[in-house]
C-alpha positions in Angstrom: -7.9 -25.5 98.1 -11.5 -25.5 97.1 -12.0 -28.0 93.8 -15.2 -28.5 92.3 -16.8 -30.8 89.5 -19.1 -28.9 87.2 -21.8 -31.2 84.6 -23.3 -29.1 81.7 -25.3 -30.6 79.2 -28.2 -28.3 78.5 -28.1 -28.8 74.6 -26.3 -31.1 72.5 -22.8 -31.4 74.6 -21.7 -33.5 77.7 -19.3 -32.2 79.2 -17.5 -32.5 83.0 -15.0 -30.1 84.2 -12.8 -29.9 87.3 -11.8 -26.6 88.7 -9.6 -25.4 91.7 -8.9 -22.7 92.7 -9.3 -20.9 89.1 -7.5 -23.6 87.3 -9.1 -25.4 85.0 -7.8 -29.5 86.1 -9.9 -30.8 82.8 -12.8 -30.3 80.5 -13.7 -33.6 78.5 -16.8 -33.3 76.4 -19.0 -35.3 74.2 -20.8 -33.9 71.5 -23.9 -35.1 69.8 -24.0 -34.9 65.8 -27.5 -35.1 63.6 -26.9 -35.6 59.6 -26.9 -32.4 57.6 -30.2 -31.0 57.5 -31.2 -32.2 60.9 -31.1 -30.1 64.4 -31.1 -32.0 67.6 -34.0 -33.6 68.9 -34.6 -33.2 72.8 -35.2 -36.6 73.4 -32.4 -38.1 71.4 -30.3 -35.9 72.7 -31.2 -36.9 76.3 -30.5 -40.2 75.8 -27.2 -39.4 74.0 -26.1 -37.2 77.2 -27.7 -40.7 79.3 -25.3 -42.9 77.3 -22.3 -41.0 77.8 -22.4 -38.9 80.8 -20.5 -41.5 83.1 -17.8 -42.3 80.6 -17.2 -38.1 80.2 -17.2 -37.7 84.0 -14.4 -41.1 84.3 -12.6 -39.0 81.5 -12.3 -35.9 83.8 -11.5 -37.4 87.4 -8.7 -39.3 85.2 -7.9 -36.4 83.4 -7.4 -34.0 86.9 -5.9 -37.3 88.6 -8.2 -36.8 91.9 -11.0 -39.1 93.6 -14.4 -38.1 94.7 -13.0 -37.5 98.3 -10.7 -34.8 96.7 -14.5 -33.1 95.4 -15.7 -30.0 97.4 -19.2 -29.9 96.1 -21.0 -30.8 92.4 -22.1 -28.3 90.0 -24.4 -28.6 87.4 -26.9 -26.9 85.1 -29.7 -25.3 86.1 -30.7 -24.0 82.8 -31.7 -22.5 80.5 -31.5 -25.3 78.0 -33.4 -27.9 76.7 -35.9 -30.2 79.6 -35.1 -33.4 78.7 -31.1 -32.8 78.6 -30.9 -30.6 81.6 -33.3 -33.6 82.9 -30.3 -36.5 82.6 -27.7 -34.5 84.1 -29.4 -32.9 86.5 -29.7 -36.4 87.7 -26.2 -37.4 87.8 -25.3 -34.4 89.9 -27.8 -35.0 92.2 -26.6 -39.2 92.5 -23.0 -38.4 92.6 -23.5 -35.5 95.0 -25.3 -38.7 97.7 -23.1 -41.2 96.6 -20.1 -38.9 97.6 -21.8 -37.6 100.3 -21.2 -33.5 98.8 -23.1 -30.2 98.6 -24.5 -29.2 95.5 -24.6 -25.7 93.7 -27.4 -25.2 90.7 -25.7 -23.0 88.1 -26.8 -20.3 85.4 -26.0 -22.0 81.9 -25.5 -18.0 80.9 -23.4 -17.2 84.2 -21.1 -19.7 83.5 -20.5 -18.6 80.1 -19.5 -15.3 81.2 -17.2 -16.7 84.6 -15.2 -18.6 82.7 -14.6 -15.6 79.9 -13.6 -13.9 83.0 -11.2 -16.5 84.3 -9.6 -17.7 80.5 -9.1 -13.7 79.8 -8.3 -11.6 82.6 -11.2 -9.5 81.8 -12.2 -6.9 84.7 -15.8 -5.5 83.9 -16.1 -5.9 80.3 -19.6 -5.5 78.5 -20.5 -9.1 77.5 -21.4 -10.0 74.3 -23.5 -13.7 74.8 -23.7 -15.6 71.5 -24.7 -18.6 70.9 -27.1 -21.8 69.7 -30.0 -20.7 72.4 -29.2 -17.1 73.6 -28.2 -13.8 72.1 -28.0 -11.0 74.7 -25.5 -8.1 75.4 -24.2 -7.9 79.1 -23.1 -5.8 81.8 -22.5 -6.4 85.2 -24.3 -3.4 88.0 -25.2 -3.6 91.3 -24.9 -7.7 92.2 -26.4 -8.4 89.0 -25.7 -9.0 84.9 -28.1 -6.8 83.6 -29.4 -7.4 79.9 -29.1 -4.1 78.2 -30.1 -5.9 74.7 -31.3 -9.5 73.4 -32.8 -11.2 70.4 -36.8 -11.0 70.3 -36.6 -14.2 68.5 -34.5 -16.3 67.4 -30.5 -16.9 68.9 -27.8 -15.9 66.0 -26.6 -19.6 66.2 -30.2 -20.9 65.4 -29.9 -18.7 62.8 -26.9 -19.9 61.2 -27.8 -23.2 62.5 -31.4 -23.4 60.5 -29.4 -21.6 57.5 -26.9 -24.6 57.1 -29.7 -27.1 56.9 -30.9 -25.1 54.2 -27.6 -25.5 52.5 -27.6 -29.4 53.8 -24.6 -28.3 55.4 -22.7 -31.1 57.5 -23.3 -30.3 61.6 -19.4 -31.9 62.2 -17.9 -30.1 64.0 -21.4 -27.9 64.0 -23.3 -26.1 61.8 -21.9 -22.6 62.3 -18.2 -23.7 61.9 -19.3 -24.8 58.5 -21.3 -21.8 57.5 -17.8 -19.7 58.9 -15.8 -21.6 56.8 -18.3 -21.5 53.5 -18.4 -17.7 54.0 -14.8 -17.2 53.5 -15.0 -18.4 50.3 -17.9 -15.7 49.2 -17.2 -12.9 47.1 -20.9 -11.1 46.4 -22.7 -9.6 49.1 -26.5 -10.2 49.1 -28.5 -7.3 51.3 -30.5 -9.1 53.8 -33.4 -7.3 56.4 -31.0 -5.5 58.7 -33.5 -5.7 61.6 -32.2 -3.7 64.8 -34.7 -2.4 67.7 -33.0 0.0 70.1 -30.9 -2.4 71.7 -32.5 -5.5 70.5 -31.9 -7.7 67.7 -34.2 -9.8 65.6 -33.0 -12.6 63.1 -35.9 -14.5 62.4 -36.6 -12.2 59.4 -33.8 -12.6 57.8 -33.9 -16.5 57.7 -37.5 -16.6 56.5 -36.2 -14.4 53.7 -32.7 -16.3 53.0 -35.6 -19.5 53.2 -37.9 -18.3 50.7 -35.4 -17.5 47.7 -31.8 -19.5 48.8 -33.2 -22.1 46.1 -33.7 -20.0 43.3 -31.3 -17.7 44.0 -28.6 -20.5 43.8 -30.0 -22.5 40.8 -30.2 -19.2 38.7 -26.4 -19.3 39.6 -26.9 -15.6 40.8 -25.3 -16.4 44.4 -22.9 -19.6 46.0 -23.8 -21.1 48.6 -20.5 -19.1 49.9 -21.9 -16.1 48.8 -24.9 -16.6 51.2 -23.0 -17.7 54.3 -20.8 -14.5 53.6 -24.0 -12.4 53.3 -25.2 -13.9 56.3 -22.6 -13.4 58.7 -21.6 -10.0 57.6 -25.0 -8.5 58.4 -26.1 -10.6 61.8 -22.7 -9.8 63.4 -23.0 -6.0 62.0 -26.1 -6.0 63.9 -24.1 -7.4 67.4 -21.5 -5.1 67.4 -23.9 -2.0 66.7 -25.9 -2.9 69.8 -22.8 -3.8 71.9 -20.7 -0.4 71.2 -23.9 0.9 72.0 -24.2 -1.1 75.4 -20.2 0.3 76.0 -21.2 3.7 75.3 -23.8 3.8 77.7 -21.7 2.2 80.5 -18.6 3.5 79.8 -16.8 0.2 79.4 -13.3 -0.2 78.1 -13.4 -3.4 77.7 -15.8 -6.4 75.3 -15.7 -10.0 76.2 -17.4 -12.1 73.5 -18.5 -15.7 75.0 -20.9 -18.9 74.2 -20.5 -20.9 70.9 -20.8 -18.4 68.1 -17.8 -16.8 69.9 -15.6 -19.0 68.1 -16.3 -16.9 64.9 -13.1 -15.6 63.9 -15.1 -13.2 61.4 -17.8 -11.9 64.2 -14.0 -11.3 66.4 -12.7 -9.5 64.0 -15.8 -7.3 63.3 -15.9 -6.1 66.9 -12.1 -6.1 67.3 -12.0 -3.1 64.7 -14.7 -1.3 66.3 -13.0 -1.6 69.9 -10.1 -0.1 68.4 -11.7 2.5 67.1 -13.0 3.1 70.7 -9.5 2.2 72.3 -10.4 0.3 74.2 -9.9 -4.0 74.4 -11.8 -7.5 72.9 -11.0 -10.3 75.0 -12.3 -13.9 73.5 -11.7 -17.4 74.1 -11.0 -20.3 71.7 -13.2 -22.9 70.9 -12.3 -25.2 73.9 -13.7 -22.7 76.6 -16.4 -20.9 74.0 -18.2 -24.2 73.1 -20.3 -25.6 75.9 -18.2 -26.9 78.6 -18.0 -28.6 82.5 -15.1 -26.7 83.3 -17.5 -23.3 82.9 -20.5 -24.7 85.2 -17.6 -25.7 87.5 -15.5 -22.5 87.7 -19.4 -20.1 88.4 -20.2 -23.0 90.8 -16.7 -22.7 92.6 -17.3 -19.0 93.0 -21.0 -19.4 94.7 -19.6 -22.0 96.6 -17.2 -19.8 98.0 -19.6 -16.8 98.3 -21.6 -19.2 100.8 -24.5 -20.7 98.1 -25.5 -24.3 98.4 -28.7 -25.9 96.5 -30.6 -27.9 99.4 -31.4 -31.5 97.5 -35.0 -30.6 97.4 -34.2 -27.4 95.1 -32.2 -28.9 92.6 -34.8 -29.2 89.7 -34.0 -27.6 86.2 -35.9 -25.0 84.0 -35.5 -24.2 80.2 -36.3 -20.8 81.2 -33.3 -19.2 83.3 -32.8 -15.6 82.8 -29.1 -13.9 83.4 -30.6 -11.2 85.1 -32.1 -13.5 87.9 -29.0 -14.5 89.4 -28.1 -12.7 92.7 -24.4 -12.3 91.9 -22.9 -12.5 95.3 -19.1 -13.2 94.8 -18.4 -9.8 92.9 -18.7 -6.2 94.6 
C-alpha cells in the first residue's frame, strides 16, 4: 500500500503528515505565535519552520511507527504561501527525498485543502468554499480542473479578521480569528459595515479600513464592545461567503458545500451556510480544526493521489512560488 509523507509550511505552521492509503497515520504540527498586535514576519517565520521542521517530521514517523524505507515518495508545498517559508521546507523535502533515495511530488497548498475535505468528509463533488489566512475563493471541480467561480479582489477573510484582532490587541494563541470567534459571541449590537459583493467576488479590504478608522472612538464613546465589533464583523464577511457560494451551487447544480482552510473552523461562518443548505436541501460537510488548520497530513493525502495518477516532480522542478493558482493544477486522479 502506497504511504506518503507530506511537509506544509507555507505560512506560520509546520506541519508533517503520513498518509496511506486514505488514512491519515499522523499529522504533528508546530505553530508559530507573534504577541497581540503582531502578524508574522516572513523571515522569522522561516527560521521558526528551520528550527523545528526536523523535530515535527521525528514526531510523525514516531507517531505512524514506520521508517523512511516504509516512504513511497515526499510531498511538500509548492505554494502559494509565503517565499521564505515555502523556501525552508521546500528544502527538507528535497534532502530527505536524496537521503532516502524517493520520488518527489510538488503540491498545490489550495489542492490539498480541498483533498483532504474530500477524504475527512465523504464529500462527492461539492462546491468548495476556501477560506482562510491567504486565500478566499469559491470552488468547483469541471473538466480535470477546480475552477474559481469567485475570489476576494483583495484581501483573504482571515487577514481580515486577522488585521481586525490587532486592532483590538487581541492575543494570536491559538490565532487571531479563534479569538475574534470567541469575542463575537459575546456581542449583542450589530454595527452595519460596507457590504461589498461584485458578482461573484468578494472584497474585504473596505470594510477593515472603515472598522480601522473609527474602532477607537467608537469603543471609547462606549457606543460598541470590542464584542460588539467582532460580532459585526463576522456576521457581514461570512453573509457575503455564503451569498456568493449558493450562488456558485445554483449555477452548477451542486447538492453538496464543503467549507475548508483555517477560517473553516468558524462555528458561526458553519452555521451561516448550514441554514442556507437547508434551505436548498441539500448538505454542508466541514472538518474540525485538526484537518481545517494547515496541516502535513493534507499535502500528503493530494500528493498520494498524483502519485498514484503517475505525477512525479523531477529534482530540478521542485522550486516554490508564492503565486499558485487552484485553477492551474491539471487534476488528473478525478474523471
Amino acid at each position: 500500500m502506497v504511504m506518503i509523507i507530506g511537509l506544509e509550511g507555507s505560512a506560520n505552521k509546520i506541519g508533517v503528515g503520513i498518509v496511506q492509503e486514505g488514512k491519515v497515520l499522523s499529522n504533528p504540527r508546530c505553530t508559530y505565535v507573534t504577541p497581540p498586535g503582531q502578524g508574522f514576519i516572513p523571515h522569522d517565520t522561516a527560521k521558526h519552520h528551520q528550527a523545528h521542521v526536523l523535530e515535527v517530521l521525528h514526531m510523525a514517523l514516531a507517531e505512524a511507527d514506520v521508517t523512511p524505507q516504509q516512504i513511497d515518495a515526499i510531498a511538500y508545498t509548492k505554494g502559494p504561501g509565503m517565499a521564505a517559508p515555502l523556501i525552508s521546507v521546500a528544502v527538507v523535502a528535497r534532502t530527505i527525498a536524496q537521503l532516502w533515495n524517493k520520488p518527489i511530488v510538488a503540491v498545490n497548498h489550495c489542492i490539498g485543502h480541498i483533498e483532504m475535505g474530500r477524504l475527512i468528509t465523504g464529500a462527492e463533488n461539492p462546491t468548495v468554499l476556501y477560506v482562510s489566512g491567504g486565500n478566499t475563493q469559491i470552488i468547483a471541480y469541471l473538466e480535470r480542473k477546480y475552477r474559481i467561480f469567485g475570489e476576494t479582489i483583495d484581501l483573504a477573510v482571515g487577514n481580515c479578521l486577522d488585521r481586525f484582532a490587532r486592532i483590538l490587541m487581541l492575543s494570536n494563541d491559538p490565532s487571531p480569528g479563534y479569538n475574534i470567534e470567541q469575542m463575537a459571541k459575546k456581542g449583542r449590537k450589530f454595527l452595519p459595515l460596507p457590504y461589498c459583493v461584485k458578482g461573484m467576488d468578494v472584497s474585504f479590504s473596505g470594510i477593515l479600513s472603515y472598522l480601522e478608522e473609527r474602532a477607537d472612538k467608537l469603543l471609547k464613546t462606549g457606543q460598541y464592545t470590542k464584542a460588539d465589533l467582532c460580532f459585526s464583523l463576522q456576521e457581514t464577511v461570512f453573509a457575503m461567503l455564503v451569498e456568493t457560494t449558493e450562488r456558485a451551487m445554483a449555477h452548477c447544480g451542486s447538492q453538496e458545500v464543503l467549507i475548508c482552510g483555517g477560517v473553516g473552523c468558524n462555528l458561526r461562518l458553519q452555521q451561516m451556510m448550514g441554514k442556507m443548505c437547508e434551505e436548498r436541501d441539500a448538505k454542508l460537510y466541514t472538518t474540525d480544526e485538526s484537518f481545517c488548520i494547515d496541516n502535513g497530513a493534507m499535502i500528503a493525502q493530494a500528493g498520494y493521489l498524483m502519485y498514484n495518477s503517475g505525477i512525479r516532480t523531477p529534482l530540478v522542478d521542485t522550486w516554490i512560488t508564492q503565486r499558485f493558482r487552484t485553477d492551474d493544477v491539471q487534476v488528473t486522479w478525478r474523471d
